[in-house]
FIDRENVO-535592 format. One record per residue (C-alpha): residue in three letters; x, y, z. Coordinates in steps of 0.1 Angstrom, whole numbers, plus 5000, padded with zeros to 4 digits. Layout:
alaXYZ
...
***
This chain:
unk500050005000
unk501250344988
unk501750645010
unk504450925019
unk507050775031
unk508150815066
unk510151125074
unk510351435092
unk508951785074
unk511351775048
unk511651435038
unk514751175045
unk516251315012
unk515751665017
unk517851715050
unk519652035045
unk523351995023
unk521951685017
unk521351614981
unk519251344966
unk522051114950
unk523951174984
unk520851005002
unk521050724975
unk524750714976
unk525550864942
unk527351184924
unk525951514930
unk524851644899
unk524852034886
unk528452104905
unk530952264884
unk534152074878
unk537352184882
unk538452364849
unk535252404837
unk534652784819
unk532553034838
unk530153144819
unk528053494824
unk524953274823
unk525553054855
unk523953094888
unk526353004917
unk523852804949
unk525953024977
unk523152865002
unk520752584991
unk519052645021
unk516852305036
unk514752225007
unk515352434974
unk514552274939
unk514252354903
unk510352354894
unk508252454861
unk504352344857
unk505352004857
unk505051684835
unk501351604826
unk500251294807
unk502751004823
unk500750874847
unk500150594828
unk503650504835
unk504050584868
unk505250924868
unk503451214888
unk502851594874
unk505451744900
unk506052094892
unk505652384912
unk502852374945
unk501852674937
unk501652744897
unk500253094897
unk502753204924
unk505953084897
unk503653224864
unk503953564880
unk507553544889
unk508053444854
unk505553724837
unk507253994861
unk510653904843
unk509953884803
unk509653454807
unk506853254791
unk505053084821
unk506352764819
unk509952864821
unk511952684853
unk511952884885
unk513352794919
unk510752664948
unk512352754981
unk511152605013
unk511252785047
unk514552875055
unk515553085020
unk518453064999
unk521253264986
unk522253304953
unk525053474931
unk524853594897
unk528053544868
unk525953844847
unk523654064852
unk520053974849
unk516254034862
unk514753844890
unk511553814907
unk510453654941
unk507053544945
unk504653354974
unk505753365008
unk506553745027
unk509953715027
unk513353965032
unk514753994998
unk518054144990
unk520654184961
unk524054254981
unk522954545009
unk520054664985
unk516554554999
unk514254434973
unk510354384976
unk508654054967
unk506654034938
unk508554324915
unk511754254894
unk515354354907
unk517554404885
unk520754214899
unk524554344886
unk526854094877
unk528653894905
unk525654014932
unk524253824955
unk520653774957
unk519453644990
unk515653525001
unk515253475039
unk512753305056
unk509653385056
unk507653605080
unk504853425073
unk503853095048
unk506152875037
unk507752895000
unk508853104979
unk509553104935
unk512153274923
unk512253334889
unk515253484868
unk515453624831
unk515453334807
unk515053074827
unk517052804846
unk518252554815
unk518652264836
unk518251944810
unk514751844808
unk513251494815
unk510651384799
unk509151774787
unk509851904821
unk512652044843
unk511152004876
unk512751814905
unk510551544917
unk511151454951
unk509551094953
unk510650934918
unk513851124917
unk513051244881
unk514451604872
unk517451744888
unk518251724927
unk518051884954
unk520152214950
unk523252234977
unk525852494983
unk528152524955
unk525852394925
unk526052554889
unk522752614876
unk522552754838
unk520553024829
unk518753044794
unk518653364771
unk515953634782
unk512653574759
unk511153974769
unk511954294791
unk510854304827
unk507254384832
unk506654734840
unk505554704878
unk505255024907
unk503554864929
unk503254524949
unk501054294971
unk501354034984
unk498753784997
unk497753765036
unk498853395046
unk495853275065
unk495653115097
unk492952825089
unk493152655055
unk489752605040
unk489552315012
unk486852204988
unk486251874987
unk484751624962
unk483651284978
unk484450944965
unk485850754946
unk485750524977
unk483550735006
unk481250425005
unk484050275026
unk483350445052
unk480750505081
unk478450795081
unk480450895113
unk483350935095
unk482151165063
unk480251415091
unk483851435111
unk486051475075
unk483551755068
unk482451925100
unk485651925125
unk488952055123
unk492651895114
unk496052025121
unk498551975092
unk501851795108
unk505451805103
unk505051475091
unk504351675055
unk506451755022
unk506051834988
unk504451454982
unk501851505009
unk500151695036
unk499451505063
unk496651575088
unk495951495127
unk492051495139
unk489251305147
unk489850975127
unk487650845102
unk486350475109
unk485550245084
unk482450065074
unk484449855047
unk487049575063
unk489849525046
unk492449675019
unk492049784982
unk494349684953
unk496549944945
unk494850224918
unk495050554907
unk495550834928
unk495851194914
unk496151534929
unk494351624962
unk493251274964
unk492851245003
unk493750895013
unk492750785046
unk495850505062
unk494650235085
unk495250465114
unk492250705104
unk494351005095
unk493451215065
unk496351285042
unk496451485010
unk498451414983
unk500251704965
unk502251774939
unk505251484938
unk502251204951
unk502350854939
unk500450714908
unk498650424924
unk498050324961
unk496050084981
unk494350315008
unk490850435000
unk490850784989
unk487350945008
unk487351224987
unk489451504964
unk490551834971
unk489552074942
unk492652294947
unk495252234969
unk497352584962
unk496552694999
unk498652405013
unk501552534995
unk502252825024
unk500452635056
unk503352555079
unk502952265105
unk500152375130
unk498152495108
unk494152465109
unk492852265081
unk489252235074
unk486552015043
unk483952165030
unk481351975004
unk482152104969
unk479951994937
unk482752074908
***
């Protein structure tokens, strides 16, 4: 039976310096080698920071083989960044988790931060969130953590041009597909500029909110459970956990009891699909979830963007949706 693995809030492979081949015993990738040319195009990872990867809009139409969308958990937040500096939307961006990044620049470029409120700043400069910055070559741009939510996109003129697997750059953090896990000292290359900056005076950023409220379609498999159950799912509260990442949220409440015994075969799971263990607990599967598992799923989350800033403690709460 499918389900996030165990591991703390980032994940076994996402402890900080800790790259993904590292955790499975292989080469870092992206790290320049010794006598390799500088070029004005490459960003320099000066801090990774605990969980910072390269994400796009993902890799629809493999889930027939196995392969989740990934991409970034919050699309519009990276479309922006990449409107506000002259990229088409599905350029690659960088998804920053919680405790920011730092980054310097070979050339001068544009960026643009999005999502979370977060200090911004390109050497001593301030910067705001959600404008461009023009960086000078050599700067350092560094995002810090955020005052409040959880992750940031960072977007920079032309794109990260990280190689592409199948149609997509983004990392994904359960199959391993895409590149890893950034870590101090990584290369990443940056494509040639498609546009000018937007033309932006002002900014605003989104309140993060203190209770999540999510729509939620039942089935495919409510029938498996008791009346009890659906009136707790959609009438009491949950508290998201640090047991959580960017494959799944996972909730503590009142569990739901079944009125089915026994276990599914293994099928289909997509996004938001909230699949319900043997201990009761809601979990919701996000963006790097698995293809197929063998816990019924009671219902499905029309849009699971406002998980993308709730931090651990958060208030989660179901409300019947007909879409």
């Amino acid at each position: 039976m499918t389900g996030i693995p165990p591991a703390d809030w980032f994940g076994a492979a996402d402890t900080p310096g800790r790259s993904a081949e590292a955790a499975r015993g292989e080469e870092p990738g992206m790290v320049e080698e010794p006598g390799m040319v500088e070029e004005p195009g490459m960003v320099e990872v000066v801090r990774a920071g605990a969980l910072t990867t390269v994400q796009d809009l993902g890799r629809p139409g493999w889930a027939h083989l196995g392969v989740p969308r990934s991409g970034a958990l919050d699309p519009s937040a990276l479309r922006l960044a990449n409107r506000l500096v002259g990229n088409p939307e599905t350029a690659a961006g960088l998804e920053i988790t919680l405790t920011g990044c730092g980054l310097r620049f070979r050339g001068a470029t544009t960026v643009a931060v999005t999502g979370a409120d977060v200090p911004v700043r390109v050497n001593d400069r301030p910067g705001d969130v959600g404008r461009p910055l023009a960086v000078p070559a050599g700067a350092v741009l560094r995002v810090g953590p955020p005052r409040t939510g959880l992750r940031s996109w960072l977007a920079v003129a032309g794109g990260f041009a990280v190689e592409p697997v199948l149609g997509s750059r983004a990392t994904d953090t359960l199959s391993g597909l895409g590149p890893p896990l950034l870590r101090d000292g990584d290369r990443l290359p940056v494509g040639v500029p498609a546009g000018p900056p937007a033309p932006v005076d002002a900014t605003a950023t989104e309140p993060t909110p203190a209770e999540v409220r999510l729509a939620l379609r039942l089935g495919p498999r409510a029938d498996w459970f008791t009346p009890l159950a659906l009136e707790r799912l959609l009438g009491t509260a949950y508290t998201l956990t640090p047991v959580s990442n960017r494959i799944g949220a996972r909730l503590s409440g009142a569990p739901l009891p079944r009125a089915v015994v026994g276990e599914l075969p293994s099928e289909g799971l997509v996004l938001g699909a909230v699949q319900v263990p043997a201990d009761g607990q809601p979990l919701v599967f996000l963006a790097d979830h698995p293809t197929t598992g063998g816990y019924p799923v009671v219902g499905v989350v029309v849009d699971v963007t406002p998980l993308a800033q709730a931090r651990p403690g958060t208030t989660v709460r179901f409300h019947g949706s007909q879409r």
